[in-house]
Structures are given as C-alpha cells and as structure tokens.
Phi, psi and omega in degrees: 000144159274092203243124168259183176182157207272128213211126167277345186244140201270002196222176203277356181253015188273202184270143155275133162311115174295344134342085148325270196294355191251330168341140188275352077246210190233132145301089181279096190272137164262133198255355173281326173249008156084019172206185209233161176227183162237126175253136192284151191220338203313339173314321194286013208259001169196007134299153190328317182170132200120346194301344174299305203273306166332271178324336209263292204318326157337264185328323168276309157297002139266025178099342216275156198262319183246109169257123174252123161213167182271350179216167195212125184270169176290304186323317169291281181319307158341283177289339162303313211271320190307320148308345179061055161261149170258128177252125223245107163262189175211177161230224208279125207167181192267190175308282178323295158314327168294327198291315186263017177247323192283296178295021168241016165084359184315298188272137170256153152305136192257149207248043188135137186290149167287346165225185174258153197290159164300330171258000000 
C-alpha cells in the first residue's frame, strides 16, 4: 500500500503540511517496500484556484491508496474519492509519525471533507 502525505519537506522526518492543494509536495511512503518517493505539487503553490483538485490528481497518479492530511476542501474530497484514494486526517507531527499512527489504527478515514472550498 501507498500512503501519501503533504510535506514541505523531503524526508519521513520532516512536518506534515497543514496545506493540502497548496503543499510544495506529497512524501509517498510504500509500506510493502519500505520506501518513499517525494512527488512534486509546486505548480499548485500560487494557483488561482484548482489547486485542491489539482493535488488530489497528483496524489492519485501516485499509486497511494491513502492520503493523510489535516484538512481536505470538497472539491479535493471529490476527485480523492472518485479515484478510490481514501482520505485520512491528522493533525500536526512529522511524516512518520503520521504515517505509524494511521497504521496502528490511530487515524480513521474521513467521510466527508472537513473544510470549505476557497471559491
């Protein structure tokens, strides 16, 4: 399985971004092989407006099964679920730590986005 998640940072020890769509990227963990890429998001980082929608397709062309972030717009919830990514919030901590609290059962999958869209 693939769990992404929004990172400003290149490694399992960085912060999670509190950003979805805005993130400088997403930190792709593969939990069968024990490793990670970084997917680039910056196009989104001073667009107008999509950027929510933007990321999830990001996010979905990387295979992950799973996105943890802390907050998710509808539009983004949308284009997550129609892909059959599941989407996970958290709140604030490094990668890693996010990462082992959702496979321990910590984190549930969210049934509806958590903030309101930007537009």
């Amino acid at each position: 399985m693939k769990i992404a998640v929004p990172s400003p940072g290149k490694d399992l020890e960085s912060d999670v971004d509190s950003r979805f769509g805005r993130a400088s990227g997403f930190i792709v963990y593969d939990t069968d092989e024990k490793t990670f890429i970084v997917a680039d998001n910056s196009q989104n980082l001073n667009a107008a407006q999509g950027a929510g929608i933007q990321a999830a397709q990001n996010v979905s062309s990387t295979g992950a099964g799973v996105v943890i972030a802390p907050s998710f717009g509808p539009n983004a919830f949308k284009v997550l679920k129609a892909a059959g990514v599941k989407a996970v919030t958290c709140s604030a901590g490094t990668v890693k730590a996010t990462i082992e609290d959702y496979l321990n059962g910590k984190l549930s999958e969210s049934d509806a986005a958590n903030v309101e869209g930007h537009w």
